[in-house]
N, C-alpha and C positions, 0 to 999 in steps of 0.2 A: 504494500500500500504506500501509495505518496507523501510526501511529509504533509500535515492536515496545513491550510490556510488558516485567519482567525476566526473567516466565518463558518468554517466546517468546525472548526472546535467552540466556538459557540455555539451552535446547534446540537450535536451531542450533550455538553454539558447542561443544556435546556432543557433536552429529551431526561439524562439521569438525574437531573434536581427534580422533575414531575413525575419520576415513573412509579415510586412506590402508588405515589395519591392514583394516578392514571389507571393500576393494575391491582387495587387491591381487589375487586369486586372479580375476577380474575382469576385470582389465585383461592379465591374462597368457592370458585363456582369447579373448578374440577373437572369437569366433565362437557364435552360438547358432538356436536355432530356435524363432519364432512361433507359435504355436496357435492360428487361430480356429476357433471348433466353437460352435452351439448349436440355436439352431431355424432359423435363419434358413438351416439348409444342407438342409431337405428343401426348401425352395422355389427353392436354388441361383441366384437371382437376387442373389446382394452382401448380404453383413451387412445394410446400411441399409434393406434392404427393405420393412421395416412401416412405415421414414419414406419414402423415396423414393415407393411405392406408394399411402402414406395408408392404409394396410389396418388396421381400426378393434382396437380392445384385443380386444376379446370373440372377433373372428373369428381374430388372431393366436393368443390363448391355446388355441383351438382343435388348434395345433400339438403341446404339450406332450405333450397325449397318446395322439399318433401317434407321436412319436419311440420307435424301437427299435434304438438300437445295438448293434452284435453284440457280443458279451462281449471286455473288453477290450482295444479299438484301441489303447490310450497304449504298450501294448508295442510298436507296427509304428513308433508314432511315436518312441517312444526308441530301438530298433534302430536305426534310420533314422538319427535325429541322432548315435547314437554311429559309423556308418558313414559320415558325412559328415563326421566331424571336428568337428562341434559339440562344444559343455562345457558348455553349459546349455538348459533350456528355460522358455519363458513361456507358460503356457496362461490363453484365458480363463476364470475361473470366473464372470462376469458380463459382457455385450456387454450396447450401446444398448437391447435389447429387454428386459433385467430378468428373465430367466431365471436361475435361482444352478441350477450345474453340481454343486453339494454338497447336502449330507445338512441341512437350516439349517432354525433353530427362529424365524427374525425372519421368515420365507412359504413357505406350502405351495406357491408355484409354484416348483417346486425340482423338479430330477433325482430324487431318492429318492420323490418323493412323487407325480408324474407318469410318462409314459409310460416313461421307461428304467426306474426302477423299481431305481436304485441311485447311491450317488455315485460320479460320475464324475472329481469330483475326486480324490477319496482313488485310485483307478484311478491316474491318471494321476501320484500323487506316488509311490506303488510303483514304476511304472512308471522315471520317472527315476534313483529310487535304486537300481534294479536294473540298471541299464547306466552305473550313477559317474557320471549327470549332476546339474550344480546344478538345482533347483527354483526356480521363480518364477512368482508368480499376476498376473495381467492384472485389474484390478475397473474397470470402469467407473462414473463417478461418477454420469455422466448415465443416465434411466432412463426409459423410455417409457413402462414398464408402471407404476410407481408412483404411485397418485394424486397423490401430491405431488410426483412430478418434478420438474414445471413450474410447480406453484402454489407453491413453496417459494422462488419469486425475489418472490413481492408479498403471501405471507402467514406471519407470523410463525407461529401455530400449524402450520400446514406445514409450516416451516422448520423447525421442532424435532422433529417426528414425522419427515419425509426425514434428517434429522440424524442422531435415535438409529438408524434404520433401517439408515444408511447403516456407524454407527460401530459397530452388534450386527453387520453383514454382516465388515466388516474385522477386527473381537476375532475372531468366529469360524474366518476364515481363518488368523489368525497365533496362533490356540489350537490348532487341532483334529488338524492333519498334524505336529508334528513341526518340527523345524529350515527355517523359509524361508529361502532367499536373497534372493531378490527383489521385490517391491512396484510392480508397476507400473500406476498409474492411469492414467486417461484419461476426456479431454472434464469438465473444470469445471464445464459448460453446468447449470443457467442463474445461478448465483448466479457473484458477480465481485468476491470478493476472499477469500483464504486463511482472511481472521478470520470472514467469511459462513457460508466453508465448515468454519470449524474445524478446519484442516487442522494447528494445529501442534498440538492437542491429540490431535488424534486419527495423526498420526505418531509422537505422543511415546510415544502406550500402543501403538499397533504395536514400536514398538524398544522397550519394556518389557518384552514378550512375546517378540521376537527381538530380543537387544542385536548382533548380526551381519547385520542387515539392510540390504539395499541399498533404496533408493527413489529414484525417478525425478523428474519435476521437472513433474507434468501435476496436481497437487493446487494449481496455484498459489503453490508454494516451488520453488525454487530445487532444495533437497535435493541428491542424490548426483550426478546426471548429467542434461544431456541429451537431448532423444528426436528429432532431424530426422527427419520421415517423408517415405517415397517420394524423399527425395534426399540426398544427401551432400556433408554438409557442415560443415566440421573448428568445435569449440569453440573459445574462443580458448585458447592457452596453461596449462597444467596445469589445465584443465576436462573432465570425465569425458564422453561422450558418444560414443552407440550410433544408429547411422542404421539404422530400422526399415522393412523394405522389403516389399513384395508379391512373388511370384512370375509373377504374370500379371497383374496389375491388379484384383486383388479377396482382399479378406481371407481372407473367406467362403468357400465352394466357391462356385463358377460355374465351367460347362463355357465353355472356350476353346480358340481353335484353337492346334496347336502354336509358332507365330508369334508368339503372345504372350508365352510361357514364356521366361521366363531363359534362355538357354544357359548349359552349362557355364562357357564362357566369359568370360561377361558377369555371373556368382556370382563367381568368380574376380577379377574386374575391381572387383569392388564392395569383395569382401572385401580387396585389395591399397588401393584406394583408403581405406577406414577404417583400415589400418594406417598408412599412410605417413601417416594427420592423425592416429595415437594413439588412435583409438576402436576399437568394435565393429563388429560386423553383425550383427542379429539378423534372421536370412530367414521369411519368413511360410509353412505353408502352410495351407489349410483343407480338412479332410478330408473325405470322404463323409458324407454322413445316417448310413450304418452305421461311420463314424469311418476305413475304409480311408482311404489315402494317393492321391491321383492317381496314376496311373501312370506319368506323365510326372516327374512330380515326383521322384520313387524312381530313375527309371535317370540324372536325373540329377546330384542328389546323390548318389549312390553314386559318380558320376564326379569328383564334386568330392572324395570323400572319400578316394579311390586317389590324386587328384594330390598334395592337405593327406597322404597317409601316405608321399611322397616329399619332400615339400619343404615339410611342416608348420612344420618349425624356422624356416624364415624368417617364419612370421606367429607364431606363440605365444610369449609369455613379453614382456619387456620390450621395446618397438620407441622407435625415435627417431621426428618428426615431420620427416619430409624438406621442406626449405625451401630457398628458392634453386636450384633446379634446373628447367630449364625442358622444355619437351616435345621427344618426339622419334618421327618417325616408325616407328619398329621396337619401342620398347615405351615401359617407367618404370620408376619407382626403390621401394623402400623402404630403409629403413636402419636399421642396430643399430651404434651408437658410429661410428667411422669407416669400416666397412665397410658397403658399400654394395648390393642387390639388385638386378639388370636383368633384370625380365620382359619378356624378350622376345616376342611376341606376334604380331611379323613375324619372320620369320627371316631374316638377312641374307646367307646362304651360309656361308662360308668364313672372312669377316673380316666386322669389326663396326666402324665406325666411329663416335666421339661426341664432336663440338664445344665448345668453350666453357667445357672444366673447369679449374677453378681452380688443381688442385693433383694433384700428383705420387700417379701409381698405381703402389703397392706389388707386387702381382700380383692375378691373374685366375683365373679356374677355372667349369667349366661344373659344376653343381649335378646328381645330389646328389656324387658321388663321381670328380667329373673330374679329372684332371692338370692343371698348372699354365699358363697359354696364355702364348706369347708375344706382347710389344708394342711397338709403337712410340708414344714420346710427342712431338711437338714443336708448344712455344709453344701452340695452342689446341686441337689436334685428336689424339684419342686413337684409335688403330686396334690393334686387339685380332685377332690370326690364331689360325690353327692348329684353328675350330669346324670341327662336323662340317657336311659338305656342307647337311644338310636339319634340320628341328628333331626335336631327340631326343626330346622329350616328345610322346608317342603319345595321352595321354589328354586334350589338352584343347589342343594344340598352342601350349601357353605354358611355356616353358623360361626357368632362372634364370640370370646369370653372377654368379657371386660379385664383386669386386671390393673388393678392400683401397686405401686410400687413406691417406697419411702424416699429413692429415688431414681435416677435412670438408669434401668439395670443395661449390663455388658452380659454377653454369654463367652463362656470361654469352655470349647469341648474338644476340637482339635480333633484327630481319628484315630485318639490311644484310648485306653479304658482305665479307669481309677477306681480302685476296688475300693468301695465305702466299709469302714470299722462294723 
């Protein structure tokens, strides 16, 4: 990276004196839902299709105006995410292929002006605010369809036409709807460096336009958060960061057998995993050509959002980043101050037993509304009586034991055995 000017280091510093106030609501929400939709879902073969395929500009744009989405899906999709427990959404208003999902005066290859035959975006920002979700736009930088996509890495005139095009497409988005939340870019390609891309000039008038703006960290800054895809994996120490994940292994709609799909269990698993490192989970899905939800997808999330309407309190709002605790065959932790979460995942019967804790437990209780369990503690191993024979949680067979601790306990078990007196 270049050495910063003053006004790119005034601008950053701007951006981190406001971010905690900007990100608290944020970091207490936890959980959100992905949106990819555009052309590339009548052909249902994966977003990247017109690169994967090589299928040429002219025959691609062909798509545009066959798309006929039925009137208003972004309702089933905020329904959805508000029954799953999510609190915000990200829709793309722009993917790889250079379609704009809005009503936009920088090209007529746009939703209003092709086959739906309306904006889509504005849809779907109703949409959210009618079920008290945050709003957040998806723009991708990189662009297939724009002549100078590609030519904008080795010709300055290019570069300046892809530039304004790109910086008319973002004024538009953070003008036209209303209060954004979120900003999230993606793919740099092809130009390779923040000042190429003008990225702190053109954030600076984004947050000029929304001074409550979140932004991601995929424009080549750093900015707010962020973004590990398809895996999970904690930022370092008071670093913002949301692990963006697929549902089946594709953005886009692709038909896939149920085998691929998430289980309830393994949302649950992800989403408990990003809390205990402090971050998010932003879940993908990609809807039908007619904007429906998969089917799959809907029963279940809706099961995710029964178990988050029982034992939500342990993931939203302020969490610790659980460190020093090691694994264990029956479930994991998350943590708020000295109290501690065990999703259990295996159920152990009757008593529960756990090695290696460093420090003295206050009491126990099984989630949401249990009585207090009895315990025994001695020297390294902690055995916890009194559960019920089988796991009480019916919807996803992952039950919580609360766990108070005098203070933050460490486990230390290693793969030796320590025979107790």
């Amino acid at each position: 990276m270049a050495d910063q000017t003053q006004s790119q280091k005034e601008y950053l510093a701007t951006a981190e004196a406001t971010r905690a106030e900007r990100m608290q609501w944020w970091h207490e929400a936890r959980f959100g839902m992905f949106i990819h939709w555009g052309l590339y879902a009548q052909l249902g073969r994966h977003e990247w299709v017109m690169n994967r395929e090589r299928i040429p500009v002219k025959e691609y744009e062909q798509l545009a105006a066959t798309w006929k989405p039925k009137p208003r899906p972004a309702r089933e999709w905020a329904a959805l995410a508000k029954a799953a427990g999510m609190k915000y959404m990200v829709m793309t208003t722009k993917h790889h292929e250079g379609f704009l999902l809005w009503d936009s005066q920088m090209s007529d290859y746009n939703a209003a002006k092709c086959g739906p035959g309306r904006d889509l975006v504005r849809e779907y920002v109703e949409a959210a605010r009618e079920f008290g979700l945050r709003v957040g736009f998806y723009y991708s930088l990189m662009d297939w369809h724009h002549r100078d996509g590609a030519r904008c890495a080795y010709d300055e005139k290019a570069r300046r036409r892809f530039l304004d095009y790109t910086q008319g497409c973002v004024r538009e988005l953070m003008s036209n709807y209303g209060k954004i939340d979120i900003l999230w870019y993606d793919v740099s390609w092809p130009l390779s460096s923040p000042e190429a891309w003008e990225s702190y000039e053109m954030n600076a008038r984004a947050r000029e336009l929304q001074p409550e703006l979140i932004i991601n960290n995929r424009s080549q800054l750093p900015e707010d958060l962020g973004t590990p895809e398809e895996h999970i994996r904690a930022e370092e120490a008071g670093r913002a960061w949301e692990a963006c994940m697929t549902f089946n292994g594709s953005w886009g709609w692709q038909p896939t057998p149920p085998e691929d799909w998430h289980s309830e269990r393994k949302v649950l698993d992800m989403l408990r995993q990003c809390a205990a490192g402090g971050g998010n989970l932003l879940l993908n899905i990609g809807p039908l050509p007619d904007g429906s939800v998969p089917e799959i997808a809907t029963e279940r999330l809706t099961a995710v959002g029964k178990w988050l309407k029982k034992y939500g309190n342990v993931v939203y709002g302020p969490v610790d980043r659980v460190e020093g605790l090691e694994w264990l065959p029956t479930g994991t932790w998350t943590r708020k101050g000295n109290t501690l979460y065990f999703w259990c995942t295996r159920w152990p019967g009757k008593e529960l037993a756990i090695g290696g804790l460093t420090e003295k437990l206050k009491s126990a209780r099984v989630l949401p509304n249990g009585k207090p369990l009895a315990f025994t503690q001695k020297k390294d191993r902690l055995v916890i009586s009194g559960l019920p024979a089988s796991c009480p949680d019916k919807v996803a067979g992952v039950a919580l034991i609360e766990m108070e601790f005098r203070k933050v306990p460490q486990q230390k078990l290693g793969a030796g055995c320590v025979l107790l007196p």
